[in-house]
C-alpha positions as CSV (number, residue, x, y, z in Angstrom):
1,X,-11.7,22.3,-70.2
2,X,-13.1,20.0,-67.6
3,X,-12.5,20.8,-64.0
4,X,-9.8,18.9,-62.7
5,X,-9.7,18.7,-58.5
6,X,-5.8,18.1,-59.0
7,X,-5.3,21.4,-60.9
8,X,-7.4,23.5,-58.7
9,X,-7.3,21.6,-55.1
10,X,-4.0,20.8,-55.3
11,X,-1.7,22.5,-57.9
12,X,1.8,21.6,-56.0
13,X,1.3,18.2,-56.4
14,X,4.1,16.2,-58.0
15,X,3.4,13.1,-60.0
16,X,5.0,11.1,-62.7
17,X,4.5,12.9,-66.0
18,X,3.7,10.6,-68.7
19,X,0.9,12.6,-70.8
20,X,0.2,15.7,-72.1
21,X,-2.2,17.3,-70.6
22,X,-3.7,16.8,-67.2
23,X,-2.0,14.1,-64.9
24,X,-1.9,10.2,-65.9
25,X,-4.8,8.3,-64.3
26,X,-5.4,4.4,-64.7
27,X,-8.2,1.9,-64.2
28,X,-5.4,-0.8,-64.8
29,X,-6.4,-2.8,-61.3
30,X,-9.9,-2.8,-60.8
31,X,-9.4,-5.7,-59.1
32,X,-7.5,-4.9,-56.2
33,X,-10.0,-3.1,-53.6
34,X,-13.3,-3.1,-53.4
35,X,-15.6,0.2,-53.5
36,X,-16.4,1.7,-50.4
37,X,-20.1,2.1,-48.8
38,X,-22.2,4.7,-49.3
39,X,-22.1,7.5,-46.7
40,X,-25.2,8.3,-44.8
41,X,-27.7,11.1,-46.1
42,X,-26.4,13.5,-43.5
43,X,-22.6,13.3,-44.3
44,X,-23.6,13.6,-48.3
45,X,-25.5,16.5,-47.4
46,X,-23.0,18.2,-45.6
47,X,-20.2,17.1,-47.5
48,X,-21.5,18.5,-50.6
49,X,-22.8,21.9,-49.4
50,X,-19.5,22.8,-47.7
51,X,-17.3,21.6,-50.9
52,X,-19.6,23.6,-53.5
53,X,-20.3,26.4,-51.6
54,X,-16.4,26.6,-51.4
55,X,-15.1,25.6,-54.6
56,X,-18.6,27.2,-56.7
57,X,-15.9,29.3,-58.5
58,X,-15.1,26.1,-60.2
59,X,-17.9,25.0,-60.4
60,X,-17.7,22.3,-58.5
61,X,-20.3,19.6,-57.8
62,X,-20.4,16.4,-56.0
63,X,-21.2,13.3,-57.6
64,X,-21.1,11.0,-54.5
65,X,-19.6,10.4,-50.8
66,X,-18.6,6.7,-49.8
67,X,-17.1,5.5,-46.6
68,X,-13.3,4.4,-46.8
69,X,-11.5,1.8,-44.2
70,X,-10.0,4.5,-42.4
71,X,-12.4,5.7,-39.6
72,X,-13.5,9.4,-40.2
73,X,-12.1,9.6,-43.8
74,X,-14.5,10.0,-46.6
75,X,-14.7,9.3,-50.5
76,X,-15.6,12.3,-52.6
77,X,-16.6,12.2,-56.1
78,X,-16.4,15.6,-58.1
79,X,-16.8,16.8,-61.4
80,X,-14.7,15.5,-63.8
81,X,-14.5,12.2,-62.5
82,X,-11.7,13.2,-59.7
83,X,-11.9,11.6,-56.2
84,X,-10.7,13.4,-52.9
85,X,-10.5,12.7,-49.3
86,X,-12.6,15.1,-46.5
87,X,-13.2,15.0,-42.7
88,X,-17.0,14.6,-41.6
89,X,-17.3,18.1,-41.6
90,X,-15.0,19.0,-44.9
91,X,-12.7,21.2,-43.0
92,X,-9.3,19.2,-44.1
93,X,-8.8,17.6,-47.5
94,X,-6.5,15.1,-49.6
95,X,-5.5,15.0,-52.6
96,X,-4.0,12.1,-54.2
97,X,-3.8,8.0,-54.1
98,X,-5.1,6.4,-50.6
99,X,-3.2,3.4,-50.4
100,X,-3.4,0.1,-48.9
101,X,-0.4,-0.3,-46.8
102,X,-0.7,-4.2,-46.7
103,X,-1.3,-5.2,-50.4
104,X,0.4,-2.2,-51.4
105,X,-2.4,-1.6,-53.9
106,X,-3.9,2.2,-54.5
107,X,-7.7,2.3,-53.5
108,X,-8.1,5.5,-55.6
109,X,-6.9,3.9,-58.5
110,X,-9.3,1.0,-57.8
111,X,-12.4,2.8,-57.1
112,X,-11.7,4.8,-60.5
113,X,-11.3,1.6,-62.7
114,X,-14.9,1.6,-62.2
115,X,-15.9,5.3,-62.2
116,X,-13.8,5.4,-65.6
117,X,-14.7,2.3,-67.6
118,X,-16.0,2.5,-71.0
119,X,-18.3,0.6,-73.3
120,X,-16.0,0.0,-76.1
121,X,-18.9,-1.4,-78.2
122,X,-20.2,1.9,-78.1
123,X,-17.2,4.4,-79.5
124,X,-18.3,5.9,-82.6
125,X,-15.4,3.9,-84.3
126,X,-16.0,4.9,-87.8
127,X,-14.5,8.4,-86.5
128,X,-11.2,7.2,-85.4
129,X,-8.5,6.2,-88.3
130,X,-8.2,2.4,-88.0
131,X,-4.3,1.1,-88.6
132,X,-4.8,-3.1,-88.9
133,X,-2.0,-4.4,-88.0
134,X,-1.3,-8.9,-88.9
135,X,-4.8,-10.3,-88.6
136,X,-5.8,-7.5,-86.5
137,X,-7.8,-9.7,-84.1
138,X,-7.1,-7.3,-80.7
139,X,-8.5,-4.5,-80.5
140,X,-7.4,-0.8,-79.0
141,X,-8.5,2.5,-78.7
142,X,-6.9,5.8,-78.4
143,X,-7.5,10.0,-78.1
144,X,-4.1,11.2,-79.0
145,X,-2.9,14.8,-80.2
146,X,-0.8,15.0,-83.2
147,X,2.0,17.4,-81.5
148,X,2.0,15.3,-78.0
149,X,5.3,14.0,-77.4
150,X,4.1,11.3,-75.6
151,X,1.3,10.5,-78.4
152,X,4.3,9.9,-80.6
153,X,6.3,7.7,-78.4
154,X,3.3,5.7,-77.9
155,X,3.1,5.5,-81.1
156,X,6.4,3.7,-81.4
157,X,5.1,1.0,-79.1
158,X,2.4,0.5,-81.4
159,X,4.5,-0.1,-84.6
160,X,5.9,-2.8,-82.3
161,X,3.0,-4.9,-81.9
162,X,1.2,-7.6,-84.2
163,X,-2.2,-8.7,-84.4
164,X,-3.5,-5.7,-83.3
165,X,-6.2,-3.2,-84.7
166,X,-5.6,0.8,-83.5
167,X,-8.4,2.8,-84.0
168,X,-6.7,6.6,-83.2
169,X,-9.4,9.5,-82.3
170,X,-8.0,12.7,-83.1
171,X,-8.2,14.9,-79.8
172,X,-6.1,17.7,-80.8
173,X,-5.7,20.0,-76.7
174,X,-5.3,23.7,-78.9
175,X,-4.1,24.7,-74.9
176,X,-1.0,23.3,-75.5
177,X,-0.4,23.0,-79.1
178,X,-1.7,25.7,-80.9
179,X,-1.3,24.0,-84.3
180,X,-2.8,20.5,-83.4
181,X,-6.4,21.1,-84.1
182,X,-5.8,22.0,-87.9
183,X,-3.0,19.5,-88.1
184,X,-5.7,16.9,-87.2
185,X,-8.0,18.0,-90.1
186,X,-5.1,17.6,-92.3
187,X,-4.1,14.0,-91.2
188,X,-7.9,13.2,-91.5
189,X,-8.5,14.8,-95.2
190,X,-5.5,13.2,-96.6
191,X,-6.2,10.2,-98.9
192,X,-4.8,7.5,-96.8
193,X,-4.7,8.7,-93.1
194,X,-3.5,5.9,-92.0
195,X,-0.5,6.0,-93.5
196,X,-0.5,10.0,-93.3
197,X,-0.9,9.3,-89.4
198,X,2.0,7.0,-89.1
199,X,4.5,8.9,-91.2
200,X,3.9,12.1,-89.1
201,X,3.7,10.2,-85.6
202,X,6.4,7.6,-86.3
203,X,8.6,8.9,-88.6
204,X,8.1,12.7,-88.3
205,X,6.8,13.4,-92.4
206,X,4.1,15.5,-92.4
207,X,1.4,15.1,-95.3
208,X,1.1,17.6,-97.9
209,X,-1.3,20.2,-98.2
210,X,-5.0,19.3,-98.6
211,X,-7.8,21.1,-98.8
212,X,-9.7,21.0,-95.6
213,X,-13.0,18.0,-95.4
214,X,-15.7,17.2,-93.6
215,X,-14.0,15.8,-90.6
216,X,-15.1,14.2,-86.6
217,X,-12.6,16.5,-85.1
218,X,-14.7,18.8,-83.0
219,X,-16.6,15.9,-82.4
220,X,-14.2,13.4,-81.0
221,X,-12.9,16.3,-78.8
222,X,-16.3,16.6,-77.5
223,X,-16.0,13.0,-76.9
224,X,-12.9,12.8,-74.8
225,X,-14.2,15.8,-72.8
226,X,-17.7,14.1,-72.3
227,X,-15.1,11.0,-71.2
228,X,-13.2,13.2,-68.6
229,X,-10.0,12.9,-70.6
230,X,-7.7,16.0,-70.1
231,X,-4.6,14.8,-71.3
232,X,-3.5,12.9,-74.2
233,X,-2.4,10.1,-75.1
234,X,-5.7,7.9,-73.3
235,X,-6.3,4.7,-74.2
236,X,-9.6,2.8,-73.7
237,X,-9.5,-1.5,-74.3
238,X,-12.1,-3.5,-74.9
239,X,-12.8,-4.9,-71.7
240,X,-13.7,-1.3,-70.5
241,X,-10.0,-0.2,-68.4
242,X,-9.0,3.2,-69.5
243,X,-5.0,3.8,-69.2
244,X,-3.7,7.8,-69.1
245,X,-0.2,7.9,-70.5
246,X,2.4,6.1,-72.5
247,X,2.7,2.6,-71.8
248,X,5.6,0.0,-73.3
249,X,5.2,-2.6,-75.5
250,X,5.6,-5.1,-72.4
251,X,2.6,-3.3,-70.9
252,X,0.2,-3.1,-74.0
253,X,0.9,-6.7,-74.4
254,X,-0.4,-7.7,-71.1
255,X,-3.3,-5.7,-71.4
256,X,-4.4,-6.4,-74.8
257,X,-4.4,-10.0,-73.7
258,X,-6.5,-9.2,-70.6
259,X,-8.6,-7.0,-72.3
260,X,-9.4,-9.3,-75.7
261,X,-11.3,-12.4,-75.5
């Protein structure tokens, strides 16, 4: 497992829970704040040295330091793709969403819209099970784990929608469901996954018994790990935006019709 600046800088922190796994992020709003400057040289330097040489337990590294609008407070990138506030001299941190008071718009989740984007054209779709759904003309992506709860009731709001094709990378988390990794192999052996996927996630039937096949697995784990993605279910549309989380049907509608030209 990746590290993840929420779990280890700040484990008391309360947020909404809408994924299994590591805390919902979302890159919904890219529009809404700009990126801040580059710091100088100096500040990156000391910055970094003081944040690693305190968190090299976790192996922690920084990626970058940028300025923010509030005089003194600085932007730190670490692994894993989390962002967290220091002082010049990184004696004082925080952790969580800096927010624009006027436009009541979340710079965090802004400047992580474009830390977080993806090249959809480049998924290795022919490992993910694609469901078409009407004329299939928008296009979604998806990690999701078999025994997440919110996978499944994601899942619902997917049997809602038209038009729509929903290509599902298995990314079984074993952490939290011990079963979930040879579940996945199962769904992915069976003759028609698609429809051996939907039964189980919809309508709780689980396939029968296969014997186990060649399968992308271990690979599309890899894959949402290389991604930064800690918790299931995370959905990636074309346009690049990366949503954490369940969403509604409302929600994936807007979105698909942002996100599809």
């Amino acid at each position: 497992m990746k590290f993840s600046a929420w779990r280890i800088l700040a484990p008391l922190c309360v947020l909404p829970l809408l994924a299994c796994g590591q805390t919902p992020v979302s890159n919904n709003d890219a529009s809404t704040a700009s990126a801040g400057s580059e710091a100088s040289a100096e500040i990156t330097r000391t910055l970094s040295a003081k944040l690693e040489k305190t968190y090299q337990g976790q192996n922690l590294k920084v990626l970058s330091v940028n300025a923010t609008p509030v005089a003194g407070l600085y932007e730190v990138l670490v692994t894993g793709n989390q962002i967290v506030y220091v002082d010049s001299k990184a004696n004082y941190m925080l952790v969580g969403d800096l927010l624009d008071i006027n436009t009541r718009k979340s710079l965090t989740e802004a400047r992580l819209s474009e830390i977080n984007k993806i090249d959809f054209a480049q998924l290795p779709l022919e490992n993910a099970i694609k469901e078409v759904r009407g004329n299939g003309r928008q296009k979604i992506a998806v990690f999701a784990d078999p025994d997440c709860p919110f996978c499944k009731k994601l899942e619902e709001e997917f049997e809602q929608l038209t038009d729509v094709t929903i290509y599902t990378f298995l990314m079984p988390i074993p952490s939290l469901h011990p079963q979930a990794e040879p579940k996945s192999v199962q769904i992915w052996c069976q003759k028609d996954r698609v429809t051996a996927w939907t039964n189980w996630m919809r309508r709780n039937v689980a396939p029968p018994t296969v014997a186990d096949c060649p399968n992308p697995v271990a690979q599309t784990m890899a894959l949402g790990e290389k991604f930064g993605f800690n918790g299931t279910p995370t959905v990636i549309f074309p346009n690049g935006k990366v949503q954490s989380g369940y969403m509604d049907k409302a929600a994936l509608e807007t979105a698909l019709k942002e996100s599809n030209p």
